[in-house]
Residue, then its C-alpha position, 0 to 999 in steps of 0.5 A: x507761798x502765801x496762797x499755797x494750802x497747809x501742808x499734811x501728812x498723807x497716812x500710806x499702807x502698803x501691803x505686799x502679798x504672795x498667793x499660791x494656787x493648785x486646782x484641778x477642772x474636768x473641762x479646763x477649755x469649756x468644750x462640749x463633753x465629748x471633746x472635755x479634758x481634765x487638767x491640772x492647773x498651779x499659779x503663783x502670783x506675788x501682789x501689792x496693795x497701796x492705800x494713801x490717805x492725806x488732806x488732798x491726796x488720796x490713793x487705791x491701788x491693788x495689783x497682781x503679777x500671776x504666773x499660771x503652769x498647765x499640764x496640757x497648755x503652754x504656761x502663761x503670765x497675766x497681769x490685775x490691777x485696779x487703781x484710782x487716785x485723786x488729788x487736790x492741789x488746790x482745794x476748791x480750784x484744782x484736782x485731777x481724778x485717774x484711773x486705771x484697771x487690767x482685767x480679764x473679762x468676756x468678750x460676748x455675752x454668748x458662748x463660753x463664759x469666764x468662771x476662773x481667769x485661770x480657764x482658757x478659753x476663745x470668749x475671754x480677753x485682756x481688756x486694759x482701761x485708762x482716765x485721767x480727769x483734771x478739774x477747775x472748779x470754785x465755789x462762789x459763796x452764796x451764789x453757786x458752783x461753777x466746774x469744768x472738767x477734761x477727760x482722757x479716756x482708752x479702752x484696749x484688748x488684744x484679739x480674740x478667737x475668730x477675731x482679727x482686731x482688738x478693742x482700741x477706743x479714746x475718748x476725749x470730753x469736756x464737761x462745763x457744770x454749773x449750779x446755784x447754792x442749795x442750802x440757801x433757798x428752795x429754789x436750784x438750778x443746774x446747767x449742764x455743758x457736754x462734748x465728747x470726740x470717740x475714735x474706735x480703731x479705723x472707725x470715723x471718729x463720733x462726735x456727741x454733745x448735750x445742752x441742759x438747764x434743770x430746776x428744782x423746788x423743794x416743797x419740804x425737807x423730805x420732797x423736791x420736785x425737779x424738771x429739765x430740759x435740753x438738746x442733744x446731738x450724736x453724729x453716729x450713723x443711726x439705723x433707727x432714726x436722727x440721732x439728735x433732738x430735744x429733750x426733756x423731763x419731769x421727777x420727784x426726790x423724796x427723802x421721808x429719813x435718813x435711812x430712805x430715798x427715792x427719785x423718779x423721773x418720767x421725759x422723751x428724748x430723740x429716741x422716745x419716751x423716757x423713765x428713771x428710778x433710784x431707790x434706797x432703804x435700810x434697816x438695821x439688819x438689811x440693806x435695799x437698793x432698786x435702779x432702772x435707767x436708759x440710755x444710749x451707750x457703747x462698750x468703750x462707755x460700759x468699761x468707763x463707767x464707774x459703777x454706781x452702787x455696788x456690794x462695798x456701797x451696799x455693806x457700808x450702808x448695812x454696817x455704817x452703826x453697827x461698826x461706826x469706826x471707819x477703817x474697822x468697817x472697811x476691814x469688815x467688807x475686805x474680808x466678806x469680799x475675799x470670800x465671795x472672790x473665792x467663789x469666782x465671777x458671777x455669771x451676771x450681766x456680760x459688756x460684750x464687744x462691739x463697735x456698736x452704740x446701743x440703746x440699753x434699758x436696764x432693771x438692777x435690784x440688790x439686797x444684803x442682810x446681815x446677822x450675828x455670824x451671817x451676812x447674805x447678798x442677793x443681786x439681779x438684773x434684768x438688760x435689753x440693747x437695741x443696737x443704733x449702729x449696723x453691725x458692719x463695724x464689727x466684722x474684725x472684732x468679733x467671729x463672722x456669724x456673731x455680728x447679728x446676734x446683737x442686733x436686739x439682745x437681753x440678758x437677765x441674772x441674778x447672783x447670791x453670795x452667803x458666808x458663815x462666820x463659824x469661828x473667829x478663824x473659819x468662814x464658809x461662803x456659798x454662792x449661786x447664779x443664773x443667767x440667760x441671754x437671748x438674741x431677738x434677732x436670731x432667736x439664739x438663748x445661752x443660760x449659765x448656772x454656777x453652784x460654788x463653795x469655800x471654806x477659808x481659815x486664817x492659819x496665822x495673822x498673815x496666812x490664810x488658806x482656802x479650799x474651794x469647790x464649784x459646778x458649771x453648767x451651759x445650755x445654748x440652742x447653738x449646741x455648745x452645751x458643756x458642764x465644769x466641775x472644778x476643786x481648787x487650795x490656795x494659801x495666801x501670804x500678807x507681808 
């Protein structure tokens, strides 16, 4: 009892909502025009969002039971959920990281794509995501830091169109990290231990492990430089070459205010020459964020992934002096994100299915400005995947004639989302997007273009209704063109 922590009270809200829906789309199933149906579409969905914030505690979880009646289909049910929570019974020994999210998603980056969750369609699916992280670490005062992490990771989706099974991948990883105490000298070292075992379905089970010691020597206050070096070795059957190696790299951290950053970094790994880059600015009305990165991944790491820098992470940024007050700001960003879910998905870059491990390059840039009664965002992204793996693996997840098609394939997007604050009680949001895939190997190009508008008003302090509007449009050189106009209300209700 004597080395238990301090007991504190955690500070919980919990909001529950209810959501009616009424829209109309003139080509509810995405089919080429001449076989495009209209159809009337209602939805009544009931939700609850808990937030709990304690000394060791904390708690975010947003879910959604919606009920969808169609005029030409049969009704339906599905289920949202995003949660995340984290616990440190131990401070500075213990905590344990889980999360969990139900989600509808695109199975392939080609052919139809998701624009509503209400839309059925043979290229959208349930896809179920679960981790839960326990962690020992402790830091020894003067000396460094020594953690030790155990993950448990599931991906699952039920099959889709010609497929004949779902995504069923688990990942079991160890990761030993360990590094000395910056604040106390120019000089820092980091070690860094991994080991992760994937099975995916009826698959042989792939075993991938690193090894790595990085330094860093900070020239000043503002400029680090930093080099590693390692081993890496993958057991997956590789097409392109061993997929084991050793590693290395070289790069700077510059920090010239507060306000800037920027690393960089240049090496070769056992599939070639390797670059790196994160940079961030902000200015007192505009937010900036640039990332290039590369590296070998699957679709069960894609889904894993947490994402690094995202519209919440870039309005904190632009708004952290102009509202210092915490819990206001977040109050902000929930309402701009609100707006911008009316609009719908984007149509931005798709984690397609696959059994498959791929090398991915991706570019991806944002910027969000904001003024008195505006704020803007603007996202692109630019992604190149050379498949690692035959595509055999994936004769029953996806349709026969897909398989190649990911052989070599890019996609590039870019997203705007603008919203006017036109009275304390009415906002009206714009957005926009375009994005391209290309197959390399076949030579198949798929572009989707979206125009959508909103108006929300905030009726009473717990009632908000919204009236939204859109247009889509998808050219492919398969010939499965097809054009969406869709109007829809909703009202929505805070208990």
């Amino acid at each position: 009892m004597v080395l238990a922590p301090c007991a504190g009270a955690a500070d919980w809200s919990v909001t529950p909502t209810v959501q009616t829906r009424a829209s109309y789309s003139d080509n509810a199933r995405l089919l080429i025009a001449s076989r495009a149906q209209g159809e009337w579409i209602s939805e009544v969905s009931s939700g609850l969002t808990i937030t709990g914030r304690g000394p060791h505690l904390h708690v975010d979880l947003t879910y959604a039971l919606q009920k969808a009646f169609y005029q030409r289909q049969p009704e339906s049910t599905a289920h949202s959920l995003t949660a995340h929570a984290s616990m440190a019974p131990l401070p500075d020994w213990f905590s344990i990281d889980a999360r969990s999210s139900i989600s509808r998603v695109n199975v392939s980056a080609f052919g139809p794509q998701l624009t509503d969750p209400l839309l059925a369609n043979d290229n959208a699916t349930v896809v179920h995501v679960n981790s839960i992280e326990p962690t020992l670490q402790h830091r020894f005062r003067g000396l460094g830091s020594v953690e030790l992490g155990l993950a448990h990771q599931t991906v699952s989706s039920a099959p889709t169109g010609g497929a004949s099974t779902g995504l069923h991948s688990r990942s079991d990883l160890t990761n030993l990290h360990a590094s000395n105490d910056s604040n106390l000298q120019d000089w820092g070292w980091d070690v860094h231990l991994l080991r992760q075992r994937t099975s995916d379905g009826d698959l042989a089970q792939v075993r991938q492990s690193s090894a790595s010691v990085a330094l860093r020597y900070q020239l000043s206050a503002r400029l680090a430089l930093n080099a590693s070096g390692g081993y890496e070795n993958n057991d997956y059957a590789s097409t392109a070459s061993s997929a084991q190696g050793r590693s290395w790299s070289t790069g700077l951290l510059w920090v010239p205010s507060p306000r800037t950053s920027l690393s960089a970094s240049i090496g070769r790994r056992f599939f070639g020459t390797t670059y790196a880059l994160d940079a961030s600015h902000r200015t007192r009305a505009s937010a900036w964020h640039l990332a290039y990165s590369e590296n070998i991944t699957s679709t069960h790491a894609q889904y894993l992934a947490l994402t690094p820098f995202n519209t919440n992470v870039l309005l904190q940024q632009l708004w952290a002096t102009r509202i210092p007050d915490a819990l206001q700001r977040q109050q902000a960003i929930d309402t701009f994100l609100f707006l911008s879910q009316l609009l719908g998905p984007g149509v931005g870059n798709v984690n397609y299915f696959s059994h498959r491990y791929f090398l991915q390059k991706q570019w991806s840039g944002s910027v969000a400005a904001s003024g008195a009664r505006t704020t803007a965002v603007l996202s692109v992204a630019s992604t190149a995947d050379t498949a690692q793996t035959s595509s055999s693996v994936d004769s029953a997840l996806l349709p026969s004639g897909e398989q190649t098609l990911l052989d070599r394939s890019s996609q590039r997007s870019v997203d705007a989302i603008w919203t006017w604050q036109e009275s304390p009680h009415t906002s009206i949001s714009a957005g926009a997007g375009w994005a391209q895939t290309r197959s390399l190997s076949s030579g198949q190009l798929d572009t989707n273009a979206t125009l959508r508008i909103a108006l929300a008003r905030q009726l009473q302090r717990s009632v908000r209704g919204a009236i939204d509007v859109r247009h889509v449009q998808h050219t492919s050189t398969s010939g499965a063109n097809y054009r969406e106009n869709a109007v829809s209300a909703s009202l929505a209700l805070q208990l």
